[in-house]
C-alpha positions in Angstrom: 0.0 0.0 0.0 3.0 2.4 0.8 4.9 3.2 -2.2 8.2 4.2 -0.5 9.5 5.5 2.9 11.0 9.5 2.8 14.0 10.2 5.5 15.5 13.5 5.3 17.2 13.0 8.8 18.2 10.9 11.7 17.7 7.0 11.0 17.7 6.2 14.6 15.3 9.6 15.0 12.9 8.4 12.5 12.6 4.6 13.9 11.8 5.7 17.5 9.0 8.4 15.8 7.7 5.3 14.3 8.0 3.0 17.2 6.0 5.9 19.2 3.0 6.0 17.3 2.8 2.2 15.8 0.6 -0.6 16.7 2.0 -3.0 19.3 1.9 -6.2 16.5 3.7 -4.5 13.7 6.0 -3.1 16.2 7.3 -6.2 17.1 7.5 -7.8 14.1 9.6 -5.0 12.5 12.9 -5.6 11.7 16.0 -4.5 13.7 17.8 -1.7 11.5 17.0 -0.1 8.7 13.5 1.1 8.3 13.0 1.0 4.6 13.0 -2.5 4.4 9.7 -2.7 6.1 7.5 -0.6 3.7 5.2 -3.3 3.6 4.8 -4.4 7.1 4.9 -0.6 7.8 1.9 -0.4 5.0 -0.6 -2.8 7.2 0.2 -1.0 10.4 -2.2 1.4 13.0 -0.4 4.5 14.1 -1.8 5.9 17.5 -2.0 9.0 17.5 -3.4 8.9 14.2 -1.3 10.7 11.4 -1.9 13.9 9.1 -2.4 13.5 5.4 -1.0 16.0 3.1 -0.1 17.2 -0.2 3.3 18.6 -0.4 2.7 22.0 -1.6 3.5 22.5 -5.2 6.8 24.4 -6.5 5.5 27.2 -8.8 8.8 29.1 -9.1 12.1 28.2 -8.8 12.7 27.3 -5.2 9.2 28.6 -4.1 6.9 26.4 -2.8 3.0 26.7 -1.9 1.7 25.6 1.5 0.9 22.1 2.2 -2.8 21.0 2.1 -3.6 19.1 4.8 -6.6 16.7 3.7 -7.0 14.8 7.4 -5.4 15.0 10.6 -7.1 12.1 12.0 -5.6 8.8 9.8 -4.9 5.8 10.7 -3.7 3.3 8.3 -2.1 3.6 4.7 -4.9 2.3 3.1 -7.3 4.9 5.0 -5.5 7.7 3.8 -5.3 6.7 0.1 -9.2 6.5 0.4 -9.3 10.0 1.7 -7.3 11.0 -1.0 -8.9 9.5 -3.7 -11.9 11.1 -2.5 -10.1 14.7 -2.7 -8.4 13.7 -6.1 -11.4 13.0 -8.3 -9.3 13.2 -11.6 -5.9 12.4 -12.4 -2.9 13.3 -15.1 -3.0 10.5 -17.6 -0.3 8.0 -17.4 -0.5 8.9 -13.3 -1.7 6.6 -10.5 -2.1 8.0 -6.8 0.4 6.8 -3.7 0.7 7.0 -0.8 4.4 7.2 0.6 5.6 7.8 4.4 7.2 10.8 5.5 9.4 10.9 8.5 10.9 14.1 9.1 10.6 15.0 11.6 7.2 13.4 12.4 5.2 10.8 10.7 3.1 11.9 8.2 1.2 10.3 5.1 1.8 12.3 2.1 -0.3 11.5 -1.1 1.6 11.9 -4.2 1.3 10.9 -8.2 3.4 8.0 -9.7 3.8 7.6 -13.3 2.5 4.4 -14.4 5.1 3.8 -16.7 7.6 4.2 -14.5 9.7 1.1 -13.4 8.4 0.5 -9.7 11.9 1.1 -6.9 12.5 -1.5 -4.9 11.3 -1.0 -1.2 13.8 1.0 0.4 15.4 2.7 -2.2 17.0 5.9 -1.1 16.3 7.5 -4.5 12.8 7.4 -4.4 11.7 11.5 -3.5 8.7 13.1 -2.4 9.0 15.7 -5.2 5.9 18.4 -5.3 3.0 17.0 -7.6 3.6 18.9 -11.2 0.3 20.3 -11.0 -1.3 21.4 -7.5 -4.3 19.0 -7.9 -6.2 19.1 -5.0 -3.9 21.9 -3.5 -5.3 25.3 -1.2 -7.0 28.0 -4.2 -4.2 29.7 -3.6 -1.6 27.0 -4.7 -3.9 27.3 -8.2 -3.9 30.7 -8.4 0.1 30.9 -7.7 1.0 28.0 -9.9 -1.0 29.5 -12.5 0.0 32.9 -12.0 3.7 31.8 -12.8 2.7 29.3 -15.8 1.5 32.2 -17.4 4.5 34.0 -17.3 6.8 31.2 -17.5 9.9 32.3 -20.1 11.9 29.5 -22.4 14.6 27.6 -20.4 18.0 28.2 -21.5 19.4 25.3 -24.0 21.5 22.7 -22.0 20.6 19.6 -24.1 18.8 17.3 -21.3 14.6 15.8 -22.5 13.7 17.4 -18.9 14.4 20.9 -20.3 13.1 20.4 -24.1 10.0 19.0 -22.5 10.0 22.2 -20.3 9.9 24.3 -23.3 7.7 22.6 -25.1 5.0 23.5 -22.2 5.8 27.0 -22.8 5.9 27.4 -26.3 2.4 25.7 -26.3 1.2 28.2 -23.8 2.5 31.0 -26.5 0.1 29.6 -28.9 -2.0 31.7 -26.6 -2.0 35.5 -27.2 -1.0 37.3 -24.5 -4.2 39.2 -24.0 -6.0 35.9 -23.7 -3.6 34.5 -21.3 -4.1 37.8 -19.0 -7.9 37.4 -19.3 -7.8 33.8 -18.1 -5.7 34.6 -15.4 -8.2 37.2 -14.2 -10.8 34.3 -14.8 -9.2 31.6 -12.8 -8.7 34.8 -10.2 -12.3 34.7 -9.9 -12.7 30.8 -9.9 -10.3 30.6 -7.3 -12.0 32.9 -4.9 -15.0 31.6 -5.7 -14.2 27.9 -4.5 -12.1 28.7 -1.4 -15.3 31.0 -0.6 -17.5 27.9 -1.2 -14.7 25.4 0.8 -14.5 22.9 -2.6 -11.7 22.0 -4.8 -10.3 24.7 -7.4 -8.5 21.6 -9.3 -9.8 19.6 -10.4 -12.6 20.8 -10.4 -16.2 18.8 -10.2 -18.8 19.4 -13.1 -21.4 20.6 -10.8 -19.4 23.0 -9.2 -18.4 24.6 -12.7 -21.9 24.5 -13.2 -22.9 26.4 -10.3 -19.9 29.5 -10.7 -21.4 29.6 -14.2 -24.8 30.5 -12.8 -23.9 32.6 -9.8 -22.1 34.7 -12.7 -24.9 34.9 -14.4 -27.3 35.6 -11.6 -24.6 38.7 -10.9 -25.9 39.9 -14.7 -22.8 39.4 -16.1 -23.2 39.2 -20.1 -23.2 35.5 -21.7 -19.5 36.3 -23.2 -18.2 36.6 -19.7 -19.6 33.5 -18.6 -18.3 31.8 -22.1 -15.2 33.3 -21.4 -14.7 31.9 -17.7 -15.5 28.7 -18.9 -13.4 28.7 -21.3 -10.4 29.6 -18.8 -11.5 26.6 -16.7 -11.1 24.4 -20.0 -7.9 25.7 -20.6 -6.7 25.4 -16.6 -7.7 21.8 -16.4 -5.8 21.4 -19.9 -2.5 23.1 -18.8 -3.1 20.8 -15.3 -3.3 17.7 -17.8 -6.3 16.3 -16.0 -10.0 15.7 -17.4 -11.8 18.6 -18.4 -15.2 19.3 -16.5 -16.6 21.7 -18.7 -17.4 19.9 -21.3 -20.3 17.6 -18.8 -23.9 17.6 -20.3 -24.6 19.7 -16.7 -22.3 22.6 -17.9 -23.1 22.8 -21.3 -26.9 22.8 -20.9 -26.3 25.5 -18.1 -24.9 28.0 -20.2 -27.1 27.1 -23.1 -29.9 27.9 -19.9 -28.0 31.3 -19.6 -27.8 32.4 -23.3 -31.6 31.4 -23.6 -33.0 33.3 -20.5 -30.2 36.5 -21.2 -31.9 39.9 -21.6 -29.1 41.1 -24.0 -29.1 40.2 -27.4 -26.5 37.9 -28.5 -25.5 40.0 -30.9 -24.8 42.8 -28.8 -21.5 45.1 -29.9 -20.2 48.4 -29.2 -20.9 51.6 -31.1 -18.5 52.3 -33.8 -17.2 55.6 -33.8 -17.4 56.6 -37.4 -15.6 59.4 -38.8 -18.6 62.2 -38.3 -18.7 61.3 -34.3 -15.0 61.3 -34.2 -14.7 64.4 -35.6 -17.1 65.7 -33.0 -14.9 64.4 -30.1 -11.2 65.3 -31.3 -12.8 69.1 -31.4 -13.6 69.0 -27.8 -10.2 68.1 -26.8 -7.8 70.5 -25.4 -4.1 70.5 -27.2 -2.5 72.7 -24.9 -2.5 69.7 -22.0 0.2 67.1 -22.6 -2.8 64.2 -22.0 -4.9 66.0 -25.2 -2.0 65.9 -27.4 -1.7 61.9 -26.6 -5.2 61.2 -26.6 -5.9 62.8 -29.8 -3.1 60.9 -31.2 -4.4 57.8 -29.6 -7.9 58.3 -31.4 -6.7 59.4 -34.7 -3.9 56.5 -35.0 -6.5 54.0 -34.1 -9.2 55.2 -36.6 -7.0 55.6 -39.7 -5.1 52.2 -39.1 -8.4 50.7 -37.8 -6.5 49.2 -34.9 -7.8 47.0 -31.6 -7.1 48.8 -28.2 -4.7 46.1 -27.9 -2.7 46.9 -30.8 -2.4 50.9 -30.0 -1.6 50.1 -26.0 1.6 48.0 -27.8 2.3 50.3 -30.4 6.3 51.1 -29.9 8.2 54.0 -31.2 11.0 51.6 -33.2 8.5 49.9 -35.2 7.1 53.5 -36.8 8.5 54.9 -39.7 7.5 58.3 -41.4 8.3 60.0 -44.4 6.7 62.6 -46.7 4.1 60.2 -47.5 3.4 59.4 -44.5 4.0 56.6 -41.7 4.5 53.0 -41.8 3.5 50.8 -38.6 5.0 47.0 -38.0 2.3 45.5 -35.3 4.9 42.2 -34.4 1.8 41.0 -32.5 -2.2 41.3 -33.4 -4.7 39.0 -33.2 -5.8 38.3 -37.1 -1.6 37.2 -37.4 -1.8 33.8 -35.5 2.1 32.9 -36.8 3.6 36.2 -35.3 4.8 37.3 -39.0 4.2 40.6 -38.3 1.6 43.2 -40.1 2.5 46.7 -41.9 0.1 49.5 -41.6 0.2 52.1 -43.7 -1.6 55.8 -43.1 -1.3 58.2 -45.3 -0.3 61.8 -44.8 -2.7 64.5 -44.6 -3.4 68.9 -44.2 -6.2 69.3 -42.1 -6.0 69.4 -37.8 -7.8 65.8 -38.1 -4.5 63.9 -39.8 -3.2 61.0 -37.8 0.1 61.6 -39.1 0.3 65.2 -37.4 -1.1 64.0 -34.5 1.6 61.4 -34.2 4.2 63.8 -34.5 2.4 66.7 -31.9 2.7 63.9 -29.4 6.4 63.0 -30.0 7.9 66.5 -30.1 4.9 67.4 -27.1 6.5 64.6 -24.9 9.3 64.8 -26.0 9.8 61.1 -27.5 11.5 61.9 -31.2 14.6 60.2 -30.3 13.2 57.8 -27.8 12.7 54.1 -27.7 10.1 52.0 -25.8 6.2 52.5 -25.7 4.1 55.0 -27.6 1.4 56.0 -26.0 2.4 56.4 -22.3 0.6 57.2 -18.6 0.5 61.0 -17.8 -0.4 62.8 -14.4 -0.7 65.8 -13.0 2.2 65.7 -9.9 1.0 67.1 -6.8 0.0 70.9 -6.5 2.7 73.2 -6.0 3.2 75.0 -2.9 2.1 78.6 -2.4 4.2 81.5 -4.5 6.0 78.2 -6.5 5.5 77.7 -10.4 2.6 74.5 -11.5 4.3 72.1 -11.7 4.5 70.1 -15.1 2.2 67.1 -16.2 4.6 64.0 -15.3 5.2 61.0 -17.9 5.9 57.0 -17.5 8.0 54.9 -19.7 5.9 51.9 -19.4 2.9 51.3 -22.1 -0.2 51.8 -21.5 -2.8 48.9 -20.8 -5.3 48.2 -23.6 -8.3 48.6 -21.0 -7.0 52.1 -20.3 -7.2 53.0 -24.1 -10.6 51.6 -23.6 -11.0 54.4 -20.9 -9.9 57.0 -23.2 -11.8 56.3 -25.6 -15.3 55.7 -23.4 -13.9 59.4 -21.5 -13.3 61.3 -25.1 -16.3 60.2 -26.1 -18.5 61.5 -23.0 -16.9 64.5 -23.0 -18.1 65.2 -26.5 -21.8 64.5 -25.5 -22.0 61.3 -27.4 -24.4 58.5 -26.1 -23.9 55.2 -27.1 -21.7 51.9 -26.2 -18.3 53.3 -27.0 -15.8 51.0 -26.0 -12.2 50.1 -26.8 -13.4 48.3 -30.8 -15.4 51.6 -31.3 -12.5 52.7 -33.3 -11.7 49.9 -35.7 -15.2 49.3 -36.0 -16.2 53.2 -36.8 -13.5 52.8 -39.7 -14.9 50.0 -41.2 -18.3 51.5 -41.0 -16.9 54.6 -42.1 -15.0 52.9 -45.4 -18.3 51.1 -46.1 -20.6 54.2 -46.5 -18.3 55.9 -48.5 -17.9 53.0 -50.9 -15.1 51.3 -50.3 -15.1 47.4 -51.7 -15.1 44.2 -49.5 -11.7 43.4 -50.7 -10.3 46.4 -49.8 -11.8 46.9 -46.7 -10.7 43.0 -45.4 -7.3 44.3 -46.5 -7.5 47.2 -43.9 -9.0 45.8 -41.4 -7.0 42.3 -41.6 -9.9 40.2 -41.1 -9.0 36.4 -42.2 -12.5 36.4 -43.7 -15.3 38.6 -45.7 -17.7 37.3 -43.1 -16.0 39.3 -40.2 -15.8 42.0 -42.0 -19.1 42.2 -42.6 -20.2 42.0 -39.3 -18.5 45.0 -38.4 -20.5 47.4 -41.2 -23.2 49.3 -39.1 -26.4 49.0 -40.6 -27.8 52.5 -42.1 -30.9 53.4 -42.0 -33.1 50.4 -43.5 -35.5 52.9 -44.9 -32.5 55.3 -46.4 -31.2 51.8 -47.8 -33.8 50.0 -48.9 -32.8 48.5 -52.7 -36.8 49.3 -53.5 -36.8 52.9 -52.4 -36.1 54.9 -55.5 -39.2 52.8 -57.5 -42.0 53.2 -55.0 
C-alpha cells in the first residue's frame, strides 16, 4: 500500500517516531535496522495517534513552494489515507496513478503523491525514491492554483543545456505562447475569480467537479454578467484543467446545458456590440479636446492612429516608437503581435499623410515632439499625471510622464472618457474605433476586398459583421421605385 519511505534526517530519530506512534503487532515484528525495508509491514500498520495527510505543496517558481494541504489529521492506516485522497483527487494526469508514501521528518506523516505508471516500480527502500511536489497542484489550497497559475503564465523559455527534462519544459511554454497574451491575461483574471469563488464555497479549485463549474457559471450569471463573460470563464477553466493535464469538466452535459440555460434566458441580445465611432462622431470628439495639455495631445493621437489604421485597443496600447517609420508620405506601422496574425509574422500599416488638424500623421508627430519622445525608444502612448499641486508663491508644476505602455483597458478608458466629453451617447468601447473605420469605409464606398485588406480580417464574413447597418428605410434597394 505504501509506495516508498522518505527520511531526510536521523535513521535512529525516525525509527523511534515510528515506534512511538505504531501498533504493538507490527512493532514487534519489525525488523531490527533499517526502516526501509519494512514498507510493507509498515503499509498494514495502526499509528496511534493517528497521522496527518497532506499534499506537499506544489513548486510554482524556482525554489518557491505553496503551503501544504492538509486533507485529514485524524488517519490511521495507509490504506485509509489513500481512500481519503482518492476522494479529494477525483481526476488524475493520464499516465498517473495516486500513492501513498511515508514521510518521516521529523514526524510521521502520510503524504499522497502521483506515480507515473510507466515508470519502473523502486525496490522498497530505495533511497532515491523522492517526495518531489505534484507537477500540477491537484487538489492543493485556491491559492496554490492561483500561484502555480500565476507563474505558468508567465513562464519564459529555459536556456538550452541539451537534457529531454528541459526540451520538454519548453515545449509547455511554447504551447502556452500559442496563446495571445491578452488571452492568457484574461484567463488569469478568470481563474482569479474561480479561485476565490471555490475557497469561498470550501470545494476543490483543481480539479474541479462538473457541478461546481456549473454552479460558478450560474452565480455569474445571476450577478448579470453578459453571456460572453460567462463563455469566457469557462473557457479559462477548459484551458486550466488542460494546462493541469487532468479531465476537463466543462465539457459535462450539466455545464453545457447551463450556459445554453444562460444564453436562452439572457436579456441582452447575443449579438450585442459596441458603437463604432465613425468618422462624423470622431470628428465631434477630437474638437472638444484641449491640445495645450500634454494628455490631449496623446489622446488625440491615440484616437486618430487608431481610426485611420483601424487598430484593436490592444494593438495601439503596444504600439512602440522603433516599429514606426515616417516619411513625406506618411507613416508605416510594424504591429509584431495582433490577433488576425496567428504565426507572429508581423503586419504593416500604412496611413497616409494629410493637411487638415484631423490627420493622424500630425497628430503622431504633436505627441512625439509634445513629450518629448522623437529620439526615444520604448512605448508609444504612455501614462501621464498631473504631480502634486505646488506650494504657495512656487511655479505649477509640469504634467509627469511614465516609460511603461499603456494597458489596452486604459485605451478603452480614453476612448469611453473622449467620447463623454463630446456629449456622445452610445456603447463606446475600446473596438469603437476599428469598428467606426470599417463602417466609415463602407458608406463611403469602399469594396469588401479592400476593406478586409484594412482591417486584416481572415475572412469577408467578419468584415461584414462590423459594417453598421444605415438606415433600412434610407437603404432599402426598393426605395427609388416606389
Amino acid at each position: 500500500m505504501l509506495s516508498h519511505l522518505h527520511i531526510a534526517g536521523s535513521a535512529k530519530a525516525a525509527r523511534e517516531a515510528v515506534l512511538d506512534r505504531l501498533d504493538q503487532k507490527t512493532r514487534q515484528q519489525l525488523p531490527a535496522g533499517d526502516l526501509t525495508e519494512a514498507v510493507a509491514l509498515l503499509s498494514t500498520g495502526r499509528f496511534s495517534p493517528r497521522l496527518s495527510l497532506v499534499i506537499r505543496g506544489i513548486e510554482y517558481r524556482d525554489n518557491e513552494f505553496a503551503e501544504d494541504t492538509v486533507l485529514s489529521t485524524d488517519v490511521e492506516t495507509a490504506e485509509e489515507a489513500l481512500a481519503i485522497a482518492s476522494a479529494h483527487l477525483t481526476a488524475l494526469p493520464s499516465g498517473h496513478e495516486l500513492a501513498i508514501a511515508l514521510d518521516l521528518e521529523p514526524e510521521p506523516v502520510f503524504v499522497a503523491w502521483l506515480r507515473p505508471k510507466a515508470a519502473r516500480r523502486r525496490k522498497a527502500g530505495s533511497q532515491a525514491a523522492t517526495l518531489a511536489p505534484l507537477a500540477s497542484p491537484l487538489g492543493q489550497q485556491s491559492g496554490a492554483v492561483l500561484q502555480w497559475f500565476d507563474a505558468l503564465t508567465d513562464e519564459a523559455l529555459p536556456d538550452y543545456d541539451g537534457t529531454l527534462v528541459t526540451a520538454e519544459r519548453a515545449s509547455k511554454t511554447y504551447s502556452r505562447a500559442a496563446k495571445a497574451v491578452n488571452t492568457r491575461r484574461t484567463y488569469r483574471s478568470a481563474v482569479r475569480s474561480w479561485c476565490a469563488w471555490a475557497a469561498g464555497h470550501g470545494i476543490p479549485a483543481l480539479p474541479a467537479r462538473s457541478e461546481d463549474v456549473a454552479a460558478y457559471l450560474a452565480d455569474l450569471a445571476l450577478q448579470k454578467k453578459r453571456p460572453a463573460t460567462v463563455d469566457l470563464h469557462r473557457a479559462a477553466l477548459r484551458y486550466l484543467h488542460h494546462v493541469a493535464q487532468v479531465p476537463v469538466p466543462t465539457s459535462h452535459a450539466l455545464v453545457s446545458e447551463t450556459v445554453a440555460g444562460i444564453r436562452r434566458t439572457s436579456t441582452e441580445s447575443a449579438s450585442r456590440q459596441v458603437k463604432g465611432l465613425t468618422w462624423d462622431l470622431l470628428s465631434e470628439v477630437i474638437e472638444q479636446i484641449d491640445t495645450d495639455e500634454l494628455v490631449g495631445v496623446r489622446d488625440k493621437a491615440i484616437l486618430l492612429l487608431g481610426f485611420a489604421g483601424a487598430l484593436r485597443r490592444s494593438e495601439v496600447a503596444a504600439l512602440c516608437l522603433e516599429n514606426v517609420a515616417l516619411d513625406d508620405d506618411g507613416m508605416r506601422i510594424r504591429l509584431d503581435r495582433s490577433k488576425g496574425d496567428r504565426t507572429g509574422q508581423g503586419v504593416e500599416v500604412a496611413i497616409p499623410r494629410g493637411i487638415t488638424g484631423l490627420c493622424p500623421v500630425r497628430a503622431y508627430e504633436a505627441w512625439l515632439r509634445a513629450a518629448g519622445l522623437k529620439e526615444a525608444k520604448g512605448p508609444v502612448f504612455r501614462r501621464v499625471w498631473l504631480p502634486p499641486a505646488a506650494e504657495a508663491g512656487q511655479p505649477p508644476a509640469l504634467p509627469a510622464m511614465g516609460s511603461e505602455a499603456l494597458s489596452d483597458r486604459s485605451v478603452a478608458r480614453i476612448i469611453q472618457k473622449r467620447c463623454l466629453d463630446a456629449g456622445l451617447t452610445g456603447d463606446f468601447g475600446g473596438h469603437s474605433l476599428r469598428r467606426g473605420a470599417i463602417t466609415t469605409g463602407a458608406r463611403d464606398g469602399t469594396d469588401l476586398v479592400s476593406l478586409k485588406r484594412f482591417s486584416r480580417h481572415q475572412t469577408f464574413g467578419v468584415v461584414e459583421k462590423y459594417i453598421e447597418v444605415e438606415d433600412a428605410m434610407t437603404k432599402h434597394p426598393g426605395r427609388s421605385r416606389f
